[in-house]
C-alpha positions in Angstrom: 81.3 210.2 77.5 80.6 206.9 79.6 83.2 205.6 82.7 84.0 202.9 80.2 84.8 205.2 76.9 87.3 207.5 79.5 91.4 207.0 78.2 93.0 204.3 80.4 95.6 206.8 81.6 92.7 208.8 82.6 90.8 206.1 84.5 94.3 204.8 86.7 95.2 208.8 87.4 97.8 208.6 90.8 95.9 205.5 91.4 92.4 206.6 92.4 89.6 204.5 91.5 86.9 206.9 90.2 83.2 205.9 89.7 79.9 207.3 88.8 77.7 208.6 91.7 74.4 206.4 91.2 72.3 209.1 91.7 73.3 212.1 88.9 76.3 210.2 87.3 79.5 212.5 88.1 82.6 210.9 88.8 83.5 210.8 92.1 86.4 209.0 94.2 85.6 205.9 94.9 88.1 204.7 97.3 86.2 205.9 99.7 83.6 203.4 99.3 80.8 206.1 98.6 77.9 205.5 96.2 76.8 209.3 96.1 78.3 212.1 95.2 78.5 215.0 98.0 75.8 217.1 96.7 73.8 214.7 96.3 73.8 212.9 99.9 73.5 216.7 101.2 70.6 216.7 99.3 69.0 213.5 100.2 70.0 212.9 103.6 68.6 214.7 106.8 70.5 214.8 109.5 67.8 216.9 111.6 65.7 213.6 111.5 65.6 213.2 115.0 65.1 217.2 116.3 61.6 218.3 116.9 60.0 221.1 114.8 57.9 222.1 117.3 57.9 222.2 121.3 56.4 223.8 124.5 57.9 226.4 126.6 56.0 227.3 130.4 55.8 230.6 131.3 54.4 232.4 134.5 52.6 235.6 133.7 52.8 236.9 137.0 56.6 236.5 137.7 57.4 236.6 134.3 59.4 233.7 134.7 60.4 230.8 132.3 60.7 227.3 133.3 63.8 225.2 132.7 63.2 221.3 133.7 63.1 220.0 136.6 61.9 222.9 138.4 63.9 226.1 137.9 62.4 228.9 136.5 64.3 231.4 135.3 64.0 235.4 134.5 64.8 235.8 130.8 63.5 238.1 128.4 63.0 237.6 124.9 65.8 237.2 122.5 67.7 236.9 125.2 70.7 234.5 125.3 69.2 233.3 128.8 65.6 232.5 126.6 68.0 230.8 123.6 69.8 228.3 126.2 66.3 227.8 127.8 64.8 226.8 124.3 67.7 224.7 123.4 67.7 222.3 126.7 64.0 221.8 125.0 65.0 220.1 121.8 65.0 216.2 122.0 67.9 214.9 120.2 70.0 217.8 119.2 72.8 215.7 121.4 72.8 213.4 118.5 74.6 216.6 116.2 76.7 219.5 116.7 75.0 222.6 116.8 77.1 225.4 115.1 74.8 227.9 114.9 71.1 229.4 116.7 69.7 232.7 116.3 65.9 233.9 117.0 63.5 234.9 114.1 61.6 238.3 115.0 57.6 237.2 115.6 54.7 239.4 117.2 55.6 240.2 121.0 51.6 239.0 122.0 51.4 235.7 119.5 52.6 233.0 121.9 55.5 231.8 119.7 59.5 232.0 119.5 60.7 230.7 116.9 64.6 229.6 116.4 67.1 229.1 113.5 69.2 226.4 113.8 72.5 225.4 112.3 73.9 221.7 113.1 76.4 219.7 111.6 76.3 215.8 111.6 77.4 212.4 109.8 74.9 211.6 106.6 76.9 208.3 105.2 80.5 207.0 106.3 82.9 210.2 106.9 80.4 212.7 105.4 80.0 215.3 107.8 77.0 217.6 106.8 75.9 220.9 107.4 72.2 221.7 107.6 69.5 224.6 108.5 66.4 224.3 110.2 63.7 226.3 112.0 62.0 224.7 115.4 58.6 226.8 116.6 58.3 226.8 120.6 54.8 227.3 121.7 54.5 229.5 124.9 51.9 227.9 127.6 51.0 230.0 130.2 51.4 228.5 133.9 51.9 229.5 137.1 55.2 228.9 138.9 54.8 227.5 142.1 56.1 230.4 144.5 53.7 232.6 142.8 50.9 229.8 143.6 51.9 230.0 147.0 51.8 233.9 147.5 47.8 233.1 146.8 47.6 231.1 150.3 48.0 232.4 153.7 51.2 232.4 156.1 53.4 231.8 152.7 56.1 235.1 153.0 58.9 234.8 155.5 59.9 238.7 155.3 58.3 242.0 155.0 59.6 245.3 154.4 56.9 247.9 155.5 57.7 251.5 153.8 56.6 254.8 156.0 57.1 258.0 155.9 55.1 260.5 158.2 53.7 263.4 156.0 50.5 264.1 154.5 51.0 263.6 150.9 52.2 260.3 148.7 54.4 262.2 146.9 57.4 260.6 148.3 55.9 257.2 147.6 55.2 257.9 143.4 58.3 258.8 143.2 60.3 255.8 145.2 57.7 253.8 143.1 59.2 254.7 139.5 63.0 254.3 141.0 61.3 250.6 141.8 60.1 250.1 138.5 63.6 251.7 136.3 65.9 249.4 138.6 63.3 246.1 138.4 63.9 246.3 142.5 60.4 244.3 142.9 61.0 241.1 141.2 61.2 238.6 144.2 58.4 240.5 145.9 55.4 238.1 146.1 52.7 240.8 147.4 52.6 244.6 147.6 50.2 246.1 149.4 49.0 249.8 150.0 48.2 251.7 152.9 47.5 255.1 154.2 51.2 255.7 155.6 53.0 253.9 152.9 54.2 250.5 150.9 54.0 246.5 152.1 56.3 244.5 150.3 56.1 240.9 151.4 58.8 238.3 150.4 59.6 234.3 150.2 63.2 234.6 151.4 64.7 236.8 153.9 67.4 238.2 151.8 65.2 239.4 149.1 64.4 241.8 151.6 67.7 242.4 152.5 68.3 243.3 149.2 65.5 245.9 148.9 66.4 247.2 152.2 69.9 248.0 150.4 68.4 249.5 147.0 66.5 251.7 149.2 69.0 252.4 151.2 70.5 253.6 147.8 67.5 256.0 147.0 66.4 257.6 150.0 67.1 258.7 153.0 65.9 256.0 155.9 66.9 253.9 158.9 65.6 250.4 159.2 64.9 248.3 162.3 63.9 244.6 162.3 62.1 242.4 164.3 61.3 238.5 164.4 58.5 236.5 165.3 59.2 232.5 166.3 56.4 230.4 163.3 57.3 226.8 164.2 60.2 225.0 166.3 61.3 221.4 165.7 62.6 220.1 169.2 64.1 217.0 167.8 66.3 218.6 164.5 67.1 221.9 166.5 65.6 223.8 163.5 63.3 227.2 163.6 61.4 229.0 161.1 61.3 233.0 161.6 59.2 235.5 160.1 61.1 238.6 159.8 59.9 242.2 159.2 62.0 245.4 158.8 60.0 248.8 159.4 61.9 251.2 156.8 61.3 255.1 158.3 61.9 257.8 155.7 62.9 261.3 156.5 59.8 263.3 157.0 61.5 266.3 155.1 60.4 266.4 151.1 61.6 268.2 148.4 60.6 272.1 148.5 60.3 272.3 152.1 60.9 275.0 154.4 63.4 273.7 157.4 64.6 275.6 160.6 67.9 274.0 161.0 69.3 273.7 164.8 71.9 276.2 165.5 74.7 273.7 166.5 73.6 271.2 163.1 73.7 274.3 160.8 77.3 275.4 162.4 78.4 271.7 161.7 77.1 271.7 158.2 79.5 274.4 157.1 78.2 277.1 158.8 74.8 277.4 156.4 71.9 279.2 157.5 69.3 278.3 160.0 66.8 278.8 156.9 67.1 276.8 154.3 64.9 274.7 151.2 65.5 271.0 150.7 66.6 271.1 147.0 66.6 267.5 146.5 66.4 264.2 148.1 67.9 261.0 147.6 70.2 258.7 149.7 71.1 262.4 151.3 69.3 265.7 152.1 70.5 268.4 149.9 69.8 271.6 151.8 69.8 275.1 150.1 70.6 278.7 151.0 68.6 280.7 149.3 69.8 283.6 150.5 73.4 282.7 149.4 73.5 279.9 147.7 74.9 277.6 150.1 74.7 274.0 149.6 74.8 271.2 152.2 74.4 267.7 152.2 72.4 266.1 155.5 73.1 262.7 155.8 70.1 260.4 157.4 72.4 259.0 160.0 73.1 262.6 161.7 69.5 263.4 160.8 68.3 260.6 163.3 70.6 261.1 166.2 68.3 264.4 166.8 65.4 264.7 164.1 63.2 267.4 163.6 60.2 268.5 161.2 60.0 270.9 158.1 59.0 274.1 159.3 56.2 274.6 156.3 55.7 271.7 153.4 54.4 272.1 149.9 50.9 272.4 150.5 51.5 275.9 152.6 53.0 277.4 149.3 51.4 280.8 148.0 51.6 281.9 144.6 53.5 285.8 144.2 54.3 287.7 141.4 57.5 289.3 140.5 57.5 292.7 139.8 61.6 293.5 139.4 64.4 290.9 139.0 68.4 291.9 139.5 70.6 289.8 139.8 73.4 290.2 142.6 76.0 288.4 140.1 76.6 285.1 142.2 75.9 281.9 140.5 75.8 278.5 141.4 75.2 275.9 139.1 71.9 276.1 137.7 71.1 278.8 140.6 71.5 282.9 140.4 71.4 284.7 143.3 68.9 287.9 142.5 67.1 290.3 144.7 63.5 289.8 143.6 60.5 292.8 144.0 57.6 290.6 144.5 54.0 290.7 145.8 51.3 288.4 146.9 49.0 287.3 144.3 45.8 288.0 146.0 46.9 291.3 147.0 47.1 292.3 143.7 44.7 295.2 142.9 44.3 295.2 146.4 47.2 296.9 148.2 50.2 297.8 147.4 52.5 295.5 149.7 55.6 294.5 148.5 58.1 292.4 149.9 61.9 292.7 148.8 64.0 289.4 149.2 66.9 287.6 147.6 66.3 284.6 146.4 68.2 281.8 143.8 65.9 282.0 141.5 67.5 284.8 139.6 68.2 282.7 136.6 64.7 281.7 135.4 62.1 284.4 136.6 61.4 287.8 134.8 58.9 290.5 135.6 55.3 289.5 135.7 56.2 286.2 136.1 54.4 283.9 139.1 56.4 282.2 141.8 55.5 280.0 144.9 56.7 280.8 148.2 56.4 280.7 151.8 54.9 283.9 153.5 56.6 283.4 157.2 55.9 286.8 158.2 51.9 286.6 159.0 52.7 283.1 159.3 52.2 280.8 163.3 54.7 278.2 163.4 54.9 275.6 166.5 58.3 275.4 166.8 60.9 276.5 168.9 63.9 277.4 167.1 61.5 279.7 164.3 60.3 281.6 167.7 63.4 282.7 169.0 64.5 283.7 165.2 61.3 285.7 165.1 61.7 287.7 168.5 65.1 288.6 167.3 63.9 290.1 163.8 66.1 286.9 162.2 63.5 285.5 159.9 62.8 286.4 156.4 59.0 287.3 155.3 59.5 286.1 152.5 61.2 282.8 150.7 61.0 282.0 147.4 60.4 278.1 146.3 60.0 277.5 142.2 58.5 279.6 139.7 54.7 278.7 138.8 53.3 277.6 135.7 49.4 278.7 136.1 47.5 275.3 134.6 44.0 277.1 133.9 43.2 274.5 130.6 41.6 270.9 130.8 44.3 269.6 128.5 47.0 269.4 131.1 45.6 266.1 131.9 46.0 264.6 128.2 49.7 264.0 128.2 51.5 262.5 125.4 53.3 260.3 128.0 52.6 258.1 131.2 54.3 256.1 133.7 54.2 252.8 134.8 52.3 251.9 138.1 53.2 248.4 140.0 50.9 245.9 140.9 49.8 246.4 144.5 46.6 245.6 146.9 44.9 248.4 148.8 43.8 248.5 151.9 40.8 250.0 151.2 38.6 252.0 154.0 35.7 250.0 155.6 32.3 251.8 154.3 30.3 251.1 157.4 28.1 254.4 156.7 28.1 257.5 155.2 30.7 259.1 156.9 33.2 256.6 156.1 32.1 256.5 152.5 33.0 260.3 152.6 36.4 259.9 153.7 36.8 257.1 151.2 36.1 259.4 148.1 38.4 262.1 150.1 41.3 260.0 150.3 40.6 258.9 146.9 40.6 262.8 145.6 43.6 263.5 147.8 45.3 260.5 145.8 44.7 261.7 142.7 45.4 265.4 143.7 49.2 263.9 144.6 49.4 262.3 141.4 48.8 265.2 139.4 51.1 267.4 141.6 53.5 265.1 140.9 53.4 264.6 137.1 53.2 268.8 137.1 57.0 268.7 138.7 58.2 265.9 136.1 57.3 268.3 133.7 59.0 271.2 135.6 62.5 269.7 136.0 64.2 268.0 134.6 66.5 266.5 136.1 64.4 264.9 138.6 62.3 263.2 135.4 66.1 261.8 134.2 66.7 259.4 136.7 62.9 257.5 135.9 61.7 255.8 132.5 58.5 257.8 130.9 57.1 256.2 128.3 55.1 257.3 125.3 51.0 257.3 125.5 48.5 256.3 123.5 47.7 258.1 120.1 44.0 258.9 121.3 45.6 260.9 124.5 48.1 262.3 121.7 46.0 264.0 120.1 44.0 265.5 122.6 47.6 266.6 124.3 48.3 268.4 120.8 44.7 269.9 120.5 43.8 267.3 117.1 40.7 266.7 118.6 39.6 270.3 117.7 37.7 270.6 120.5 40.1 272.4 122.6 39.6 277.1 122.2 42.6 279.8 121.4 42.9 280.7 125.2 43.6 277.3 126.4 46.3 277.2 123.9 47.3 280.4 124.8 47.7 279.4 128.7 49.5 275.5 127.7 52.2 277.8 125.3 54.4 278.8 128.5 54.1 275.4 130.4 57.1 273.3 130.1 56.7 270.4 128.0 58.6 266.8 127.9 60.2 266.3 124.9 59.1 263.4 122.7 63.0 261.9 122.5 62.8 261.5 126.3 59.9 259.2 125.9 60.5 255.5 125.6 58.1 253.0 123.5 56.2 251.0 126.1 56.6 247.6 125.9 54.5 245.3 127.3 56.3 243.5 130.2 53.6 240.5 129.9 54.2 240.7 126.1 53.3 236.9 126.4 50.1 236.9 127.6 
């Protein structure tokens, strides 16, 4: 039925005018002074005329920075809402409409492209308001930010924090190295270099090294001292540009070590014993008993006012092997006091010296089972405080560390997880001759030797491998950690079965963190 053919009481209903959209022919209100229907000018008009499909987006691969126009660039990561607001200052004419609605759509991490769904409302024809979808496509380009292009010059950082620590291993150093990487403490860092004694972190802006002075103040156990050095002077403005450094000392006392408190420190730390193990290390010194289970907490301050060494370090540990455990019924946390029959492993078959000592290992060792330990009593120590303790018959022979997990197979190096390493510059020996080219591949061995040592005690305790991120490896090193690659024999199997093994749901999926290179 035609507009013309429609009753008359139809056609003058409350006194609306209704006509025939020109486009499909419903009847719509005409009083508005509309043509077209609503679907129909939804359908036909486009209100995202004037917004780009496609645009540009700089990022810096090294800092991992975005830029926002002028010249701010800005730390976001992806489908972030810092990366959305970036994306949307972008867009060209998205002023001209409201925006009601923006969301990311999932592309590959490594293709160069985030793409956004946008919802915007706008006027198609005279009070129409219409709502519409549409997908823009930003095209990441690769740049380099300016303060990174400056870290490439010479004279361009204003602060340095130099790391140290005076014992011979790196151990210290991996592990302050994964706290680094778990808490991003490196961002603002615009060099790290390496060196025998420990870490250079150079900076753009004194307080980012303030604020990794504070982090590691956080983690470990330090005192800090800085100095200045005058750059340039401007007689006529009054104005002076410094270059600061702060020298960051760590305590020289690491984790398993054997320390020979003072008499008056160990009466002011609760009355412990002169002997004792350093259990654990971070902002504090956590000093063990293990003898009684004592625990007491050194704090660096009252370490500094009158410092001292360990009396015997990890590397002087000997393996022994227990012979009888019974435990004296004490318990302390995760520690049980016992009185352990033990006897050097190389003595084995050999005499038949044994050594009778408590120890707080009770909980975890059982007959025939191997332990490392410090043998003080064939043992020369330079230090005062252990020769008086001798000549008065008060030291042990014998103190018991952490149980050993003999590693006799190849395939302890094929984990089925890694860590993350940072970014740094060595400083490298100077090969002038054979000699130095020597003690080039020996400090490279001793490295590596480190390394491993240090991967063996994430595997050994756990707690210490929950406050850093391990991600998951490779399949190829997978396999060869599981024995797939079927070229591995029953004995090495044999000897990986008692070795404690991570977990695969403490692992995390690495994720690139240049996933947009």
């Amino acid at each position: 039925m035609s507009y013309t053919q429609l009753p008359l009481n139809h056609q003058q209903n409350a006194g609306v005018a209704t006509v025939l959209c020109c486009n499909c022919g419903v009847p719509m209100d005409g009083s508005q002074g509309l043509v077209m229907c609503y679907d129909c000018i939804k359908s036909t008009a486009d209100i995202t005329q004037g917004i780009p499909r496609e645009a540009n987006i700089q990022f810096c691969r090294n800092c991992e920075r975005f830029l926002q126009p002028p010249s701010q660039w800005i730390r976001a990561e992806l489908e972030s809402r810092q990366l959305l607001a970036i994306c949307l200052r972008r867009l060209k004419g998205l002023n001209k409409v409201r925006l009601i609605d923006a969301s990311f759509i999932w592309t590959e991490p490594h293709s160069r492209r985030i793409r956004l769904k946008l919802t915007v409302q706008g006027e198609a024809m005279l009070n129409t308001i219409v709502q519409q979808s549409l997908e823009v496509e930003f095209i990441v380009i690769a740049v380099q930010c300016s303060d990174c292009a400056r870290s490439y010059t010479t004279n361009t950082w204003r602060a340095a924090v130099q790391i140290r620590q005076k014992v011979p291993h790196k151990r210290t150093f991996l592990y302050l190295e994964q706290l680094i990487l778990k808490h991003n403490a490196h961002v603002d860092t615009i060099s790290i270099k390496e060196n025998r004694d420990g870490l250079d972190f150079y900076y753009s802006q004194r307080n980012h090294a303030t604020k990794m002075i504070d982090f590691l103040n956080s983690v470990a156990p330090i005192k800090s001292k800085k100095s200045e050095e005058l750059v340039s002077q401007d007689i006529h403005s009054g104005s002076s540009t410094y270059k600061f450094s702060f020298s960051i000392e760590i305590v020289p006392i690491c984790r398993d070590d054997l320390v020979v408190l003072p008499k008056k420190l160990a009466h002011s730390l609760g009355n412990i014993s002169q002997f004792v193990i350093c259990s654990k290390v971070t902002n504090t010194l956590q000093l063990l008993d293990p003898f009684t289970l004592q625990i007491a907490d050194l704090s660096p301050n009252i370490y500094w006012r009158s410092p001292f060494k360990s009396l015997a370090t990890g590397s002087e540990l000997q393996e022994f092997i227990v012979l009888d455990v019974e435990p004296v019924g004490v318990v302390r946390g995760k520690y049980v006091l016992a009185e352990i029959t033990c006897a050097r492993d190389v003595d084995m078959g050999i005499n038949e010296n044994e050594y009778y000592v408590k120890s707080h290992l009770g909980g975890i060792l059982h007959p025939g089972d191997s332990v490392m330990g410090y043998f003080t009593k064939n043992s020369n120590y330079n230090n005062e405080i252990w020769d008086k303790l001798n000549q008065n018959n008060n030291a042990p022979e014998v103190v018991l560390v952490k149980k050993h997990y003999p590693r006799t197979s190849h395939k302890a190096k094929h984990r089925a997880w890694k860590l993350k390493r940072m970014a740094r510059e060595h400083e490298d020996i100077v090969a002038n001759g054979n000699q130095d080219s020597r003690a080039a591949r020996q400090e490279q061995e001793r490295i590596e030797r480190d390394y491993e040592v240090f991967l063996q005690e994430l595997e050994e305790d756990r707690e210490l491998r929950q406050t850093i991120n391990l991600y998951k490896a490779h399949e190829p090193d997978a396999r060869k950690y599981s024995g797939a690659d079927g070229d591995g024999d029953g004995d090495d199997e044999m000897d990986e079965e008692n070795i404690p093994q991570i977990d695969m749901d403490e692992l995390l999926d690495e994720l690139d963190d240049l996933t947009l290179q």
